[in-house]
Every structure is written in structure tokens, then in C-alpha cells.
N, C-alpha and C positions, 0 to 999 in steps of 0.2 A: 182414116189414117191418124196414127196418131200424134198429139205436139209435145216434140219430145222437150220446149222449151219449157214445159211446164213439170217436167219431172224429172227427180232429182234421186240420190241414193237411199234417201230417206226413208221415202213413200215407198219404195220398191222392195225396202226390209220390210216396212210394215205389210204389204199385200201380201208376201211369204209367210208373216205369221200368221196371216187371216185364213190364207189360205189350208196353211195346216192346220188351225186351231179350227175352222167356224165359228169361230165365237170371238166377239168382242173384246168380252172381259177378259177372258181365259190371251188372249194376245196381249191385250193390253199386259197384264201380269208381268208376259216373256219380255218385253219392251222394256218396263220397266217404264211406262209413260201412263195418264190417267186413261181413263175410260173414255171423257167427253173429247181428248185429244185423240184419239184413236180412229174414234165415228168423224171427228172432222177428216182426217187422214184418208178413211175409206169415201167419204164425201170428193174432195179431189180425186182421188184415183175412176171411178163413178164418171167423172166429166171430163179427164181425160183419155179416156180408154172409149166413153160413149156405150157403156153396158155397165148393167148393176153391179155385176160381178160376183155381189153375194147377196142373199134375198132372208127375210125369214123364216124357218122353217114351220111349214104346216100344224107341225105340232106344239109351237112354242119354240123346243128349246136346239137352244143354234140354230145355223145356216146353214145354207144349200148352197152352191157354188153355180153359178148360169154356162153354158158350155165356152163360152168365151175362157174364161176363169179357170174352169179344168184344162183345156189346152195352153192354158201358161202354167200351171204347175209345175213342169219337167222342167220345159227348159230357163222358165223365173230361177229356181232355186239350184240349177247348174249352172248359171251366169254369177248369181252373188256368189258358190263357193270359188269358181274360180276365180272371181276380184278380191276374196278374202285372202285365196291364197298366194296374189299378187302381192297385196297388200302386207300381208305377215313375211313374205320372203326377202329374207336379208342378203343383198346381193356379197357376193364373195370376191377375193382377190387371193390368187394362191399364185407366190414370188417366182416358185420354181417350174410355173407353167404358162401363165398369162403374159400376155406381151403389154407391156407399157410404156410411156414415153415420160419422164418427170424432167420438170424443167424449176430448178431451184436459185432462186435471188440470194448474192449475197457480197458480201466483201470481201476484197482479196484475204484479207486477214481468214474470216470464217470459214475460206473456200479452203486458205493452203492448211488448216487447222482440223476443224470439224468435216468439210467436206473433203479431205483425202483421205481423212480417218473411214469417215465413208462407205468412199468407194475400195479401200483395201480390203472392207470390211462384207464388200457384197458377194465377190462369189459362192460364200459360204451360207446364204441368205435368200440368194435371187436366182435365174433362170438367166440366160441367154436375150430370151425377149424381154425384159427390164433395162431400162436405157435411159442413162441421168446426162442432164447439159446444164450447166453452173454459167449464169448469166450475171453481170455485174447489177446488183444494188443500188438503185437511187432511188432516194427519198419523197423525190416531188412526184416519181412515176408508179412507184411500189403500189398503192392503194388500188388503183383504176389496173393492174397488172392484175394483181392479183383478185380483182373483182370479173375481170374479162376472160379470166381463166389462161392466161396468156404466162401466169406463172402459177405453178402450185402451191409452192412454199417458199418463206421466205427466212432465214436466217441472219438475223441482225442482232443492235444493240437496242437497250429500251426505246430511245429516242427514233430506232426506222420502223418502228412496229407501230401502223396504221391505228388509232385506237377502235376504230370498227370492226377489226378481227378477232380470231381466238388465237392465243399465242402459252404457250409452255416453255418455260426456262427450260436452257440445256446446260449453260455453266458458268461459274463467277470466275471473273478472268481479274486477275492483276499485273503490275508492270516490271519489268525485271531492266537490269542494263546487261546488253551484250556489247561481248569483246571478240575478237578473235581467239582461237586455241596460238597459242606461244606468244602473246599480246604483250610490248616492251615493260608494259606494266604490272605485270604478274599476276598473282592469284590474291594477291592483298587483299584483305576487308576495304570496302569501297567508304572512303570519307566524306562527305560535303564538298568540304575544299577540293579534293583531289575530280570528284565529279563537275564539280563547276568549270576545272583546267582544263579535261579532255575535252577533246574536238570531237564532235559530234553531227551524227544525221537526225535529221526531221523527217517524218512523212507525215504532208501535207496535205490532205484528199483533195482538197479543193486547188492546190497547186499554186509554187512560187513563193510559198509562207517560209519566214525565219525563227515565227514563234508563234508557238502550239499551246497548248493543254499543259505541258510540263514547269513550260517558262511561264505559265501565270501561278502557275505553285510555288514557283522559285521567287519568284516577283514579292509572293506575299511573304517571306523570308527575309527581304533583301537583299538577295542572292541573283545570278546570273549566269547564264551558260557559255559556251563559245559552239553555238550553229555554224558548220561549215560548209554543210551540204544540203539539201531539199529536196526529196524526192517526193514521188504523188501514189507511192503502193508500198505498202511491206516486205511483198514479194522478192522486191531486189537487192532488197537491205543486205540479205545472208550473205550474198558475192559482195557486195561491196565490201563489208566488213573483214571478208577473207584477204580481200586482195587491199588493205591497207590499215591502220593503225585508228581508224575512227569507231566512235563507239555510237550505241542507238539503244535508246529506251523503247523496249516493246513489247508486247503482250506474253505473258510467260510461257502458254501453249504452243506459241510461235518457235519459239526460240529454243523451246522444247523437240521440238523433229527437227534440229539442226545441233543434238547436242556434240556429233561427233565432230563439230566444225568451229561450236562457239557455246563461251562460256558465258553462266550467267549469273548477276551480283544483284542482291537485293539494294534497293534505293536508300539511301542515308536519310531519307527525309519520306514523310506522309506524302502517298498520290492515289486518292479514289481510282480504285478500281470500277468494271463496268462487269454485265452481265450479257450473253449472247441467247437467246429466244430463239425459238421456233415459232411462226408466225402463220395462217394458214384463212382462208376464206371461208363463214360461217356457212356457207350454202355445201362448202366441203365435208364437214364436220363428220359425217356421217357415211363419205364414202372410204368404203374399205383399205382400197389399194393408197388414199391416202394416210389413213388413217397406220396401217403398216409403215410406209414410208416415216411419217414424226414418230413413231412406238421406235422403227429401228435407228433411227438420229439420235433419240433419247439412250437408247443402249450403247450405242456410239459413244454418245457426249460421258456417260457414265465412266466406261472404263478409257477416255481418255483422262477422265479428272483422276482417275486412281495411277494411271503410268505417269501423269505428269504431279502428281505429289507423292509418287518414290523418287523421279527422278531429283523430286524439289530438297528432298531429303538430304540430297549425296551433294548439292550444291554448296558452293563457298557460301560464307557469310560477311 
């Protein structure tokens, strides 16, 4: 019998070539390995098998093959093709036939933005059996999520993206102020002073903050806001907004699929912008149906930056 712990896919090329070739060297050649590596190879093979395999021939030149040897001929070298052609086949993912289930991490920001873009964007793209679920985004769980396979992909800002991943920008985002449409305050060019007057919402992710990321820019100004409100999502902002006289600094894509509701004013003063990534587990890298998935986010994120700097075009100043 024999121990197969002791053989490996190596040895199993090289008995193929031996076997076709009978000759040493003439294998060696195909291998692309020496001669003396070769005779050892056939050496192992010899003591795992418990039969010469191949002997010299009576007249010198080349080998003979022992009946052992010939009865592996056939099916040896119909085994290795068909692990070749395991090995060479690149599996496939086709949108408009395959059933899939994608489970994508991200922020409400990302989801009501990039991911409605999305999904408005799949029937045209996808099958029936293609099936997305948008799970909230956090930071301390994202890494082990997306290592466990428990998320596919993640869509965040530089700072949620695991540095263990492979990740691809989808788009550089900046902050705009929104107002309501017929807002007491009209369409004026937005001032300093006049920003620092209005009464204003926060969103707080972490929740209960009165000051954020805006008021430390303001801070290093010497300037200050009037926060009146605190929310923990973006999501809600746009109703609130409608339904009273407060205004809210937010991401300009955001505020862009709400332009028939609310308008938006560039900020009087410098506020870093951030950038939103596709984000994805290296062990993924190379499967298909994910790999379609980030190609089609990427097309997504694309012609959202091109509607939302026409739209940015037509905006007040």
C-alpha cells in the first residue's frame, strides 16, 4: 500500500515526465530541474511506491518502465490534467443568473448616499437572485466581521477601514450647510457671522455631543456656533430640517438626493473634507462575485460624483 504521507504533487509531475520521457535527462530538461535532482526524485518515488518503476535499458540507452509503472501511465497523467485544469479555472460570477446574498457594512451617511445609489442602480446589472442587506458600521467589530466572512464589504471613511484589508476609494466627500427650501433666511451668500447666528443640528454618532468636528474648526477661529439640537444619524436630519428653521452641516452627497427639499451653501470658512473607501477581506480579493460587487460600487460612486458636481454647479454661493 502505499504512504501517501510521503507524497506530494511534486513527485507525481516528475514520475509523469519519467514516464513519458524514459530518460532521465531528457525529463529533467522538461522540469526544468538538474539531473542529480531528478534521480533523487525518482529515488523517493522507488520507496514509496515499493517497485523500481523504471530500470535501465539493456542496451544503455533509456528506460524500461516495470509493469507497475505502465499501469500508472493512464490514469497518473489523467489525474494531474484534471488538477491542472482545477487549478487554471477561474471561477465565475454572472449577476443576471447566480443567486447571491451580499451583506455590506457601512454608515448611515454611506448607506442613504452610495448605497441607494446602489441599489437603484442594480436591476439594470443584477438577477433576481442577487440580494444586498446594509448592516450598521462599527469600528471596534468591522475587522473580525469582515475577517469571519460575516460581512463582505465595507464602505467607510479612512479611519473605519481595518489597515489589514485591501480597500479602493470610491469618493472625496466635502461639507456643505443645509437649509430648508423657503428658509426665513433666503438664498444669500452664507457669511461667518451669519453662520455662527443660526441655530443648528449636530450629528453625534457616538451620541448626546454638542460639539463636533465643526466646532473645533470654529474654535480655532475664535468663533462659535449655537447647537441646538443633537442627533446620532444623518438619516433624520432632512425631516427635521423641513419641518423647522434649523440648519446642519453635512456631507454634500447627502444633501444632494434631497435637493428638491433642501438647499445648500458652501461653508464661509476651511473644513477638511473626508474620503469614503470600499474596503474588502484579502482572502476575497480574488473571488468573482465579490470582485463585481466593488467594480460595480466603483461605477456607482463614479457617476454619483459626476450628478453631484452638476448638481454642485447650479448651487448658490
Amino acid at each position: 500500500m502505499v504512504d501517501f504521507k510521503g507524497v506530494d504533487l511534486n513527485l507525481l509531475v516528475t514520475l509523469d515526465a519519467l514516464l513519458d520521457a524514459r530518460n532521465v535527462t531528457h525529463a529533467a530538461e522538461r522540469l526544468g530541474l538538474t539531473q542529480p535532482a531528478v534521480s533523487a526524485q525518482l529515488a523517493r518515488l522507488r520507496r514509496i511506491f515499493g517497485d523500481p518503476l523504471l530500470m535501465p535499458a539493456d542496451t544503455g540507452r533509456g528506460m524500461i518502465a516495470s509493469a507497475r509503472a505502465l499501469a500508472l501511465v493512464e490514469p497518473l497523467h489523467a489525474a494531474l490534467k484534471d488538477l491542472e485544469s482545477v487549478v487554471r479555472q477561474r471561477p465565475a460570477f454572472d449577476s443576471m443568473a447566480d443567486a447571491r446574498r451580499f451583506v455590506i457594512a457601512a454608515s448611515d451617511n454611506a448607506t442613504s448616499t452610495l448605497g441607494m445609489s446602489l441599489l437603484e442602480h442594480l436591476p439594470a446589472v443584477a438577477g433576481d437572485g442577487v440580494r444586498m442587506a446594509f448592516v450598521h458600521a462599527r469600528q471596534s467589530d468591522i475587522a473580525a466581521q469582515l475577517e469571519s466572512g460575516e460581512v463582505d464589504l465595507l464602505i467607510g471613511s479612512e479611519r473605519m477601514v481595518p489597515p489589514t484589508m485591501r480597500a479602493r476609494k470610491l469618493v472625496d466627500e466635502t461639507f456643505v450647510m443645509a437649509q430648508r427650501k423657503a428658509h426665513p433666511r433666503g438664498m444669500r451668500r452664507l457669511t461667518l457671522d451669519t453662520y455662527c447666528k443660526l441655530r443648528h443640528v449636530l450629528v453625534s454618532t457616538s451620541g448626546g455631543s454638542f460639539f463636533g468636528f465643526v466646532d473645533e474648526q470654529l474654535q480655532l477661529l475664535g468663533r462659535s456656533r449655537d447647537v441646538a439640537v443633537s442627533v446620532q444619524a444623518f438619516t433624520v436630519v432632512p425631516d427635521l430640517l423641513c419641518h423647522s428653521d434649523y440648519v446642519c452641516t453635512m456631507p454634500a452627497r447627502l444633501v444632494a438626493r434631497y435637493a428638491d427639499r433642501l438647499d445648500a451653501f458652501a461653508l464661509p470658512f476651511d473644513v477638511a473634507g473626508f474620503s469614503l473607501s470600499a474596503a474588502w477581506h484579502p482572502r476575497n480579493h480574488a473571488d468573482p462575485a465579490i470582485e463585481w460587487l466593488r467594480n460595480t460600487l466603483g461605477q456607482v460612486a463614479s457617476e454619483t460624483g459626476l450628478s453631484a458636481r452638476r448638481r454642485a454647479g447650479g448651487q448658490p454661493d
